[in-house]
C-alpha positions in Angstrom: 0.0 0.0 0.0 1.5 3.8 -0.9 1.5 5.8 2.0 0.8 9.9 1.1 4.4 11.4 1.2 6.3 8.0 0.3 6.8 5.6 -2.9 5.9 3.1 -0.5 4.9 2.0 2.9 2.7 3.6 5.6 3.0 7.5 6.2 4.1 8.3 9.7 1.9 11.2 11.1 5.0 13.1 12.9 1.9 15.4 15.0 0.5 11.9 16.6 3.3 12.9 18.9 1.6 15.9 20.6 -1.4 13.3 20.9 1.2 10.8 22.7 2.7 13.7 25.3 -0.8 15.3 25.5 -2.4 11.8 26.6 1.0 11.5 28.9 0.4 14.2 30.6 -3.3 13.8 31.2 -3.2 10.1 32.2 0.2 11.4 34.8 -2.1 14.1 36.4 -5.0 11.8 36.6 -2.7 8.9 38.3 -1.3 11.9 40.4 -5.0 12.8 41.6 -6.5 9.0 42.3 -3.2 8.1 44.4 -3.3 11.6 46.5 -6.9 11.3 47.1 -6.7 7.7 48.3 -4.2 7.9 50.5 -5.6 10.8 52.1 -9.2 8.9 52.2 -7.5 7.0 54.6 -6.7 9.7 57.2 -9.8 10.5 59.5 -9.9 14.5 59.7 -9.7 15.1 63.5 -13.0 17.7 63.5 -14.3 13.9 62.5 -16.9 16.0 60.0 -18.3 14.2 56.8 -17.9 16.0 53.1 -21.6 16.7 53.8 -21.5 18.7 56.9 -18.5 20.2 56.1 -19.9 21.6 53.3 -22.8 22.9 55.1 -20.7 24.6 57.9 -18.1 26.1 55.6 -21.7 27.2 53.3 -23.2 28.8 56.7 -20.0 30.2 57.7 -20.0 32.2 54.5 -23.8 33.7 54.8 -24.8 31.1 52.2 -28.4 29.5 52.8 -29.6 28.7 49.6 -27.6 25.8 49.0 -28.6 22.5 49.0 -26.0 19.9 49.6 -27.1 16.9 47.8 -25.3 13.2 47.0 -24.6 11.9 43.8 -23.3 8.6 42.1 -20.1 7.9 41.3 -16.2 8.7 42.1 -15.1 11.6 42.0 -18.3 13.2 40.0 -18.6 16.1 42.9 -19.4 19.3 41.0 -21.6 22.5 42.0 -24.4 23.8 40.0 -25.1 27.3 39.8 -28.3 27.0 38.0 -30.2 24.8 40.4 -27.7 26.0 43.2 -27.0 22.7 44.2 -23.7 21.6 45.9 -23.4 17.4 45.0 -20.7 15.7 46.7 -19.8 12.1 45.6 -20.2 8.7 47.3 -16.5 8.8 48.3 -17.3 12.0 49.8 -20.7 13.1 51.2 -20.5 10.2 53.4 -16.9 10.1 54.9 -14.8 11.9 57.7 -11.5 11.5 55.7 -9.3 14.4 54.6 -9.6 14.1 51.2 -13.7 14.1 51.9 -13.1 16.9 53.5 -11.1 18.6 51.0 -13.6 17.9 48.1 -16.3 19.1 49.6 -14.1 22.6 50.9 -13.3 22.8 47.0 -16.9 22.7 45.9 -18.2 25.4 48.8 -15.2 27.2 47.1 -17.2 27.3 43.6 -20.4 28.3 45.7 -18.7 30.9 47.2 -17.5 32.0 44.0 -21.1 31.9 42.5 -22.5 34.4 45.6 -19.7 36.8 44.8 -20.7 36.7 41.4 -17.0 36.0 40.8 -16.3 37.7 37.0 -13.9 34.3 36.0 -16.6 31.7 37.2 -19.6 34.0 35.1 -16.7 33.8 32.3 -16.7 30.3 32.2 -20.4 29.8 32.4 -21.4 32.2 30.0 -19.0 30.2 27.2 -20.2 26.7 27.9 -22.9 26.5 25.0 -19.8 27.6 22.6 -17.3 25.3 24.4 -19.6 22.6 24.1 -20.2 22.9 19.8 -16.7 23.3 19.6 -16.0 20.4 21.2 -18.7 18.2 19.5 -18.0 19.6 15.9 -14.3 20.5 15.4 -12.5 17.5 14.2 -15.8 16.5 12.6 -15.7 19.5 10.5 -12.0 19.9 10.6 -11.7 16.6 8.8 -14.4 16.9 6.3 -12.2 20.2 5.6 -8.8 18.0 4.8 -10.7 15.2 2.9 -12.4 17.5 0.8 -9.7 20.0 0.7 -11.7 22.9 1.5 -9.4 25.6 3.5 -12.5 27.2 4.7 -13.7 24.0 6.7 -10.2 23.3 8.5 -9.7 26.6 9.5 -13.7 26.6 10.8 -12.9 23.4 12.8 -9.7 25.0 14.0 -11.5 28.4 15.4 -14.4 25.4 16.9 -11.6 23.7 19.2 -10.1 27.2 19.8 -13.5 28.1 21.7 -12.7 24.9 23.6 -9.1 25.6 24.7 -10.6 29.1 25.8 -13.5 27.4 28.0 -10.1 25.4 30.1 -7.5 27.8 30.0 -10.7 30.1 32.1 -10.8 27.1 34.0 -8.0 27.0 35.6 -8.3 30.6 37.2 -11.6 29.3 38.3 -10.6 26.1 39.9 -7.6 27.6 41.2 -9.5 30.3 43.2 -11.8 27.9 44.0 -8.8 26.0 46.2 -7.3 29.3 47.8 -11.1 29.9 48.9 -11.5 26.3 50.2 -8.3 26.3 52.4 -8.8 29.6 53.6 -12.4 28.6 54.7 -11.0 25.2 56.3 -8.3 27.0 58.5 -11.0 29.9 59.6 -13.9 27.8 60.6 -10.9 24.8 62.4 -12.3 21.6 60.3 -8.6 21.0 60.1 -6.2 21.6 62.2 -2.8 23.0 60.7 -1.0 20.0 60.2 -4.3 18.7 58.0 -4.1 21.8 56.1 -0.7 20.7 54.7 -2.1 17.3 53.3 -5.3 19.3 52.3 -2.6 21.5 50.2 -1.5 18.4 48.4 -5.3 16.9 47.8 -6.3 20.4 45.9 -2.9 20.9 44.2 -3.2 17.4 42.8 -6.7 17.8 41.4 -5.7 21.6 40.0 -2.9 19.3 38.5 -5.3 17.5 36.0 -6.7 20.5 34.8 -3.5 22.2 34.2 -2.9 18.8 32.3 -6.2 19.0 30.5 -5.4 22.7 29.1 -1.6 21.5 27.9 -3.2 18.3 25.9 -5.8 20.9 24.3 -3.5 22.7 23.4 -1.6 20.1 22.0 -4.2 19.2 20.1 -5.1 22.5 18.5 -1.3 23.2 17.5 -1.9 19.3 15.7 -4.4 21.0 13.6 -2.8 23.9 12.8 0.6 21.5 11.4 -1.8 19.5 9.4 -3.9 22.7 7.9 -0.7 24.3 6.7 0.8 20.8 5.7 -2.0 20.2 3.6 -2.5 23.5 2.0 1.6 23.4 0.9 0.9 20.0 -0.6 -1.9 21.7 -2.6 
């Protein structure tokens, strides 16, 4: 079989390797997260508070009533809504008296907090999630049908698509950031931890802002993988 660029054999795609050091780095981060949060799922937090009441006393503590601190399925999966202002904590969470419980549920008050301060960053973010989400879904669809067909006007639509959502993570990380500075601020002033638990609560949050710091370097990977194969392909035309 001819490969495109050679008499003969396969072509060898040089870009796949931004796809290899972008999944590196995301599967590293994510490894980096699981391992941090288990070990520290083992350590009772001395207050001995659940995720769910620490969320509720960190939520009072900040003149926030309107909250609902709800359980939800699955690992990891903790998340707040602003719409339905709903704070969902996680089986591994809502339940336990660990550290890392602790520390989740800390991080997602942060996001509430953020939401009651109407936060510019976190309105950002939510305001470009419709966009995000199309360029997500329709970039490479488009992107290809661009290269196949050779239409310039279709790769660099598909480029501008996964551009919107590089821009939704790189506001991300801002957001989740502050969201961490507010949690252990709010853990120290209200004494759920004690100081030495404020150290390993340091290394929980830093290791889950690591995955999204990893998430914006593989998008961004990704996107400068299109632009090499738009501009290779135009040169060949």
């Amino acid at each position: 079989m001819y490969g495109y660029g050679y008499p003969y054999g396969f072509y060898f795609d040089p870009t796949y390797v931004l796809l290899i050091i972008g999944m590196i780095l995301a599967l590293a981060a994510s490894g980096k997260m699981r391992s941090t949060f288990a070990r520290y799922q083992q350590v009772r937090s001395h207050s001995g508070l659940t995720g769910a009441q620490t969320a509720q006393r960190i939520l009072n503590a900040a003149g926030i009533y309107d909250v609902t601190v709800v359980p939800i399925a699955g690992s990891l999966t903790d998340h707040y809504d602003p719409r339905t202002k709903k704070l969902a904590l996680s089986q591994d969470v809502y339940g336990r008296t660990s550290v890392a419980a602790v520390c989740v549920a800390a991080h997602e008050c942060g996001h509430a907090i953020q939401h009651n301060v109407n936060y510019a960053p976190l309105n950002i973010r939510s305001a470009i999630v419709p966009v995000a989400n199309i360029g997500s879904s329709l970039s490479w669809p488009i992107f290809l049908l661009g290269l196949i067909l050779s239409i310039p006007a279709l790769t660099t639509a598909g480029i501008v698509l996964f551009s919107l959502a590089v821009l939704f993570q790189l506001v991300t990380l801002p957001v989740e950031f502050n969201a961490s500075s507010r949690a252990l601020k709010m853990l120290e002033s209200t004494g759920i931890l004690s100081h030495e638990e404020n150290a390993c609560a340091k290394k929980v949050l830093t290791a889950a802002a690591l995955t999204y710091v990893a998430a914006l370097a593989s998008s961004i990977l990704q996107l400068l993988r299109l632009i090499i194969l738009s501009g290779g392909r135009r040169r060949d035309d």
